[in-house]
C-alpha positions as CSV (number, residue, x, y, z in Angstrom):
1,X,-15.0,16.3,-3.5
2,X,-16.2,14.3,-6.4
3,X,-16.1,10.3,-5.8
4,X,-12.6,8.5,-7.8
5,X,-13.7,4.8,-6.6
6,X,-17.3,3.5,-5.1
7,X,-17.2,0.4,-4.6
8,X,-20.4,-1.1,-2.8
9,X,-21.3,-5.3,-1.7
10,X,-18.2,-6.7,-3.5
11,X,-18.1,-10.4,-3.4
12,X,-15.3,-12.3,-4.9
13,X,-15.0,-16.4,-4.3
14,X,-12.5,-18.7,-5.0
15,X,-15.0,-21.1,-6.0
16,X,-17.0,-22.5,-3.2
17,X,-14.9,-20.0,-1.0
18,X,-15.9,-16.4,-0.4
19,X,-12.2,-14.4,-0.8
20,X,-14.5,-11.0,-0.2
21,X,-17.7,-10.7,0.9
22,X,-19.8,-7.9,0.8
23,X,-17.0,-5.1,1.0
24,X,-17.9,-1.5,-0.2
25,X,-15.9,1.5,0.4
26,X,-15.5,4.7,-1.2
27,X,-12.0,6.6,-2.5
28,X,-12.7,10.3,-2.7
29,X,-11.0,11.8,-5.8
30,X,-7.3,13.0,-4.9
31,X,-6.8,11.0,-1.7
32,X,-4.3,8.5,-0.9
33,X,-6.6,5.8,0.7
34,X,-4.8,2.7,2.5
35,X,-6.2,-0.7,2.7
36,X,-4.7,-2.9,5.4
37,X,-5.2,-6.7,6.8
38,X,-3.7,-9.9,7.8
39,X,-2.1,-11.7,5.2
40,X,-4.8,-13.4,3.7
41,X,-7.6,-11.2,4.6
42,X,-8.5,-10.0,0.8
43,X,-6.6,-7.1,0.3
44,X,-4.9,-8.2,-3.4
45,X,-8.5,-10.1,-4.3
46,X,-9.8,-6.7,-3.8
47,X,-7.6,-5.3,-6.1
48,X,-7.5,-7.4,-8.4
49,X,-11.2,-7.4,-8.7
50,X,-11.4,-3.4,-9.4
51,X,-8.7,-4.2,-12.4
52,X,-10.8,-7.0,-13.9
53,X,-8.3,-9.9,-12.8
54,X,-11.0,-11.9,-10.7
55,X,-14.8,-12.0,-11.6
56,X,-17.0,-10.3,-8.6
57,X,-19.7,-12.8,-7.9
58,X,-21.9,-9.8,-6.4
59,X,-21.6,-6.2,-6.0
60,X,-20.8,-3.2,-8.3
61,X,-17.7,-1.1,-8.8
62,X,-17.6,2.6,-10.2
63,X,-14.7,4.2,-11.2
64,X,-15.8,8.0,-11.1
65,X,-19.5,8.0,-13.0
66,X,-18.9,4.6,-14.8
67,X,-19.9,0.9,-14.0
68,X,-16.9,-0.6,-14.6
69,X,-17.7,-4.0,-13.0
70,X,-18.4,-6.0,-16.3
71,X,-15.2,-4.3,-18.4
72,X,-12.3,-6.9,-19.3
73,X,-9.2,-5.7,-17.7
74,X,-8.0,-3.9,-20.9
75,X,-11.2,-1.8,-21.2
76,X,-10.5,-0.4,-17.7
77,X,-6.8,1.0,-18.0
78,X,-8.6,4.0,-20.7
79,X,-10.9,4.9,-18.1
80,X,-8.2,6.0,-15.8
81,X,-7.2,2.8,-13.9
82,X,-3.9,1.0,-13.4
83,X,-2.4,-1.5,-10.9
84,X,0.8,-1.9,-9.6
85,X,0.9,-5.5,-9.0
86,X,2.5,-7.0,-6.0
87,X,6.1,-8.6,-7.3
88,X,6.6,-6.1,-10.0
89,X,5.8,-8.4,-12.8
90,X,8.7,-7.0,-15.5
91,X,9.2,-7.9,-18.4
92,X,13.2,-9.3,-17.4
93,X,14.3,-9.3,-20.7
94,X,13.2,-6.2,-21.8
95,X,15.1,-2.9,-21.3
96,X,13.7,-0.3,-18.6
97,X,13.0,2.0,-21.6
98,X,10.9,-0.8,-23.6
99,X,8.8,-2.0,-20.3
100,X,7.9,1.7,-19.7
101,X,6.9,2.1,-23.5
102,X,4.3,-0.6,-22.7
103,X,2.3,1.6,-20.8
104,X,1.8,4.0,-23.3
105,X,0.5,0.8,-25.5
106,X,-3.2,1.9,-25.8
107,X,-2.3,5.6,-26.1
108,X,-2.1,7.3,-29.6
109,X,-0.9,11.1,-28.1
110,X,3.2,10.5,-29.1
111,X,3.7,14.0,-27.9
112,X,1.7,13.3,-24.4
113,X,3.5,9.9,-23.7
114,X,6.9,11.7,-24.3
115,X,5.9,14.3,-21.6
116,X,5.0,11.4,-19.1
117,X,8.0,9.4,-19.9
118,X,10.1,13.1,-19.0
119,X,7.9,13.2,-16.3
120,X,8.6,9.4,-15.0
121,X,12.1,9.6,-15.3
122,X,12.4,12.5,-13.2
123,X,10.3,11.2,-10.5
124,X,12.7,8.5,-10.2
125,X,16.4,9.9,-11.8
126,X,17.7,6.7,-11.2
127,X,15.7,5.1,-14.1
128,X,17.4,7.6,-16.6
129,X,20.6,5.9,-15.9
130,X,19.3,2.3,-16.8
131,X,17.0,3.3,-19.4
132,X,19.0,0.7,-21.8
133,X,19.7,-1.6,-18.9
134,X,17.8,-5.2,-19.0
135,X,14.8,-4.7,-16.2
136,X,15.4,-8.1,-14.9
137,X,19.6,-6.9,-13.6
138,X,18.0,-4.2,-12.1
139,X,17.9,-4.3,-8.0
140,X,14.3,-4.6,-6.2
141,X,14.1,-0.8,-5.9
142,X,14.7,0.0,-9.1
143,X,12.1,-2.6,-10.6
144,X,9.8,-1.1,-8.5
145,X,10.5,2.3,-10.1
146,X,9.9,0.9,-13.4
147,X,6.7,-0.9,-12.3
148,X,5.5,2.3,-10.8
149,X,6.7,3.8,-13.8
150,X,5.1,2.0,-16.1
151,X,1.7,2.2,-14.6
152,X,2.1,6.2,-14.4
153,X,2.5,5.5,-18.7
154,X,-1.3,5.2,-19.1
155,X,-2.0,8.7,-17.3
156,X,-3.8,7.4,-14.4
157,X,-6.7,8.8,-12.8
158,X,-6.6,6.0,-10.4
159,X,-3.9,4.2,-9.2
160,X,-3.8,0.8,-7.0
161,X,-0.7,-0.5,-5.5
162,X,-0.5,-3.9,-4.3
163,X,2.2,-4.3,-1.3
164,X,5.1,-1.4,-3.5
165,X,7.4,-1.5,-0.2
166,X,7.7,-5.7,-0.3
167,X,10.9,-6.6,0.2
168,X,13.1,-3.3,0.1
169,X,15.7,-1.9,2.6
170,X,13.9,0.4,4.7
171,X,16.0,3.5,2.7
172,X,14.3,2.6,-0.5
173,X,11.6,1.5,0.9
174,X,11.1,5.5,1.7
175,X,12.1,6.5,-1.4
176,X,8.9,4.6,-3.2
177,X,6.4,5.7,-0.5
178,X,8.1,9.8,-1.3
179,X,7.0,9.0,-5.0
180,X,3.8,7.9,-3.8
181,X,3.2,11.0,-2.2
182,X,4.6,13.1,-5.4
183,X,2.4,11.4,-7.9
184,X,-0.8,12.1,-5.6
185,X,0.7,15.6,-5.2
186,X,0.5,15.4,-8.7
187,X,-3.1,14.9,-9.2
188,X,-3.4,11.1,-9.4
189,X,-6.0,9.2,-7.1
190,X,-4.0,6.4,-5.0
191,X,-5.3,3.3,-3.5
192,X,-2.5,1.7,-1.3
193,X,-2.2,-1.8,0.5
194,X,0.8,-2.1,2.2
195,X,2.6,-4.5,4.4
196,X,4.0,-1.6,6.8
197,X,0.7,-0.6,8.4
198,X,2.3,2.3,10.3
199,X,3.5,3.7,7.2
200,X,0.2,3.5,5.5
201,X,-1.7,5.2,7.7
202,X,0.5,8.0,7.7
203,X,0.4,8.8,4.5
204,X,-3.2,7.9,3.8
205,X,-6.1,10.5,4.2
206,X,-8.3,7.6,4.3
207,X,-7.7,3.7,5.4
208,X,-9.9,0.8,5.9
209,X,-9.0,-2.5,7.5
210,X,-10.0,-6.1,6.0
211,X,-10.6,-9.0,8.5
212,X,-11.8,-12.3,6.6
213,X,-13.0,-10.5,3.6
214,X,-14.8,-7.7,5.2
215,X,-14.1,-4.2,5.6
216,X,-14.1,-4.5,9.4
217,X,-13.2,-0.4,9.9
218,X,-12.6,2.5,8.5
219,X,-11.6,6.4,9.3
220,X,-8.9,8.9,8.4
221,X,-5.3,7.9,8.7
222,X,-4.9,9.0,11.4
223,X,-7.7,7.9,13.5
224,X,-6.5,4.3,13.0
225,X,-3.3,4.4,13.7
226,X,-4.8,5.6,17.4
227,X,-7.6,3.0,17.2
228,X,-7.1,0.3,19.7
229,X,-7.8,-2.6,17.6
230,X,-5.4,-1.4,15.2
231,X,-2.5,-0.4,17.7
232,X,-2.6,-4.2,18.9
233,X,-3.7,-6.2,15.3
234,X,-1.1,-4.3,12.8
235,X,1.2,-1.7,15.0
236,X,2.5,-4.3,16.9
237,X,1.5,-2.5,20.3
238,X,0.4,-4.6,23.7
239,X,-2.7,-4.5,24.7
């Protein structure tokens, strides 16, 4: 398989204080990979970092065969890259139609973005229903169908989701993580952090664990959820 992500001796410091420090991981193109941690531990800096929101005091990061590490933030999303930020980040006084329409901002293919606006509302029908409806009256679950949504807008090839699950009844909560697993199906690279672990790893071919800024361990899905350190640290078994 042909490498979506490489990321290799990320640093990222809040000031005097290093956030990440010499992490580097690889997403294979077409997997769902997982990131998981202690609050705290660097997940979102390291997301933020591959989307150009925090400046990487060392290290490189390649999205397929291009060094992307220097690009602003808007030079990235062309390439293939969009986040899905933690809290959704609507535009609340826009209409669910008009915040999806901003993904398509940088795109000039009217014909394409009407395909992936058909194709966004019927991964989640419900959107179709409020697609004149203010985003910010919408319930938690349905802005983060439009947040996912909106990212899907500018055709992914990559596509990091920063804690999608936060917040939700556990029904819903299902119902995001099944449209994860669609728009992989789908063709689209996914890099996940999530705040249920157990959830994570079973859906992720691939999963790596943060502790203090450093990728601590790594394997398949499934190999962590049986890894000791794992069961006790984020499965919430004893010892």
């Amino acid at each position: 398989m042909s490498i979506a992500l490489d990321v290799r001796g990320l640093t990222v410091a809040y000031g005097s204080i290093a956030a990440v420090r010499g992490a580097s991981f690889r997403v294979e193109t077409g997997e769902i990979a997982t990131i998981i941690g202690a609050n705290g531990a660097g997940k979102t800096t390291i997301l933020n970092a591959l989307c150009g929101l925090r400046d990487v005091r060392a290290g490189s990061i390649r999205l397929g065969d291009r060094d992307i590490t220097a690009l602003p933030p808007h030079a990235r999303v062309p390439l293939g890259l969009a986040q899905v930020p933690e809290g959704r980040r609507l535009f609340g006084r826009m209409t669910v139609a008009e915040n999806l329409e901003i993904g398509g901002y940088a795109r000039t293919d009217r014909a394409a973005i009407a395909a992936d606006l058909d194709r966004v509302l019927a991964l989640f029908p419900r959107l179709r229903e409020r697609i004149r409806q203010l985003a910010g009256t919408l319930s938690g679950g349905e802005q983060q169908m439009v947040a996912m949504g909106r990212a899907l807008m500018t055709r992914p090839r990559l596509l990091l989701l920063d804690e999608p699950t936060m917040g939700l009844a556990p029904q819903v909560a299902e119902l995001v993580l099944d449209a994860v697993r669609a728009v992989n199906a789908d063709g689209v690279t996914v890099l996940l952090v999530e705040q249920n672990a157990y959830r994570a790893l079973e859906i992720a071919d691939r999963a790596f664990v943060v502790e203090s800024g450093e990728i601590s361990l790594e394997g398949s899905g499934v190999e962590l959820i049986d890894h000791p350190r794992v069961r006790t640290a984020y499965l919430g078994y004893d010892a």
